[in-house]
C-alpha positions as semicolon CSV with decimal commas, in nm:
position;residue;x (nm);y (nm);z (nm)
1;X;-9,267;3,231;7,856
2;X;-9,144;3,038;7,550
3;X;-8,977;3,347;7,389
4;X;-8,793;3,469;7,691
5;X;-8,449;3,417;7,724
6;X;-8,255;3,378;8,039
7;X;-7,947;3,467;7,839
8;X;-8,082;3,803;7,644
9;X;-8,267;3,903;7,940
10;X;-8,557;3,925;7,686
11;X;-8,836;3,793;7,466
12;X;-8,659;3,664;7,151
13;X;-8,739;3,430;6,882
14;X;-8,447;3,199;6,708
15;X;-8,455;3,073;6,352
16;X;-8,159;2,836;6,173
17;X;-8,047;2,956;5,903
18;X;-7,787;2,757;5,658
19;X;-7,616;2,889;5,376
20;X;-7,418;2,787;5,081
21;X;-7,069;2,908;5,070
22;X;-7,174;3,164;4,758
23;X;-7,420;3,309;5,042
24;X;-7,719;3,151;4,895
25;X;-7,967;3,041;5,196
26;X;-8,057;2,651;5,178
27;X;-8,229;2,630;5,507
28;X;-8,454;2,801;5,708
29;X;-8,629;2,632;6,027
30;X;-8,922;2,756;6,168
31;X;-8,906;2,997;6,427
32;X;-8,836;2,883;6,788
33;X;-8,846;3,090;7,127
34;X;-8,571;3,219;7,279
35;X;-8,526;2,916;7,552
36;X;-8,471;2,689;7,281
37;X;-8,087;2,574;7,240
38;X;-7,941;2,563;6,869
39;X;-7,871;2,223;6,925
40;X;-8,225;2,155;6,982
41;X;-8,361;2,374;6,631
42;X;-8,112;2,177;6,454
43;X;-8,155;1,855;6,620
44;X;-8,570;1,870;6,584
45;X;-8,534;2,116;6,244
46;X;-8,496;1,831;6,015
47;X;-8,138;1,957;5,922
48;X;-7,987;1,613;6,052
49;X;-8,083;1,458;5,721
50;X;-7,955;1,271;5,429
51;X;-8,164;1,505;5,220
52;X;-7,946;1,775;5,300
53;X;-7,605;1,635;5,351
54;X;-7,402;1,402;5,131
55;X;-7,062;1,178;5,261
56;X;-6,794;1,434;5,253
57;X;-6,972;1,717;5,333
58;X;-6,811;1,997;5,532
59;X;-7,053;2,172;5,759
60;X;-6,905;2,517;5,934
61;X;-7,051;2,681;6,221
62;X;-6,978;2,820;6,580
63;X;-6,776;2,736;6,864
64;X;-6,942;2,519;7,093
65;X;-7,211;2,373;6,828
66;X;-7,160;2,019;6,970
67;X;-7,339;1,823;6,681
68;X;-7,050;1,690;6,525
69;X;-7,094;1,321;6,612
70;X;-7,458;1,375;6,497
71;X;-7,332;1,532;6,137
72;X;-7,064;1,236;6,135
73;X;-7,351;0,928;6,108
74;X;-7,438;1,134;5,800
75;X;-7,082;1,088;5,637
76;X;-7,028;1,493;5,683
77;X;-6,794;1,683;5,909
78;X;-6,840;1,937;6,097
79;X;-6,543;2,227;6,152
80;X;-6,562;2,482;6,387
81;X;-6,324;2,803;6,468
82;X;-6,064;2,637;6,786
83;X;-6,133;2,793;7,130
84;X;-5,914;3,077;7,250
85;X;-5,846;3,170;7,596
């Protein structure tokens, strides 16, 4: 029941994955099931971490990735493509 998503319509398993700009992967979270939101892998991932993220740091990702007050305590800002109708 864990991997089964409402969304898909089937049993999936999600993984976040971040990458430098030169494509080289610099995270990788362990693999979540399908009902799991991205803003809960990310939040409970360990991603969210001064570790990983200096002042100034730009973070891309997808519309509707609402973490951007969470990547601001950090110092780092987080830019996403502008909705479109």
């Amino acid at each position: 029941a864990k991997t089964y998503s409402n969304y898909k319509k089937w049993t999936t398993a999600k993984y976040f994955i971040a990458c430098h700009p030169s494509g080289g992967i610099t995270f990788l979270s362990k693999g979540w099931g399908g009902r799991a939101s991205d803003v809960h892998i990310v939040r409970q991932s360990g991603f969210l971490s001064s570790s990983y993220h200096q002042p100034g740091d730009q973070i891309l990702a997808d519309r509707g990735f609402t973490l951007g007050e969470d990547f601001a305590v950090l110092g780092a800002h987080l830019i996403m493509p502008a909705f479109t109708l």
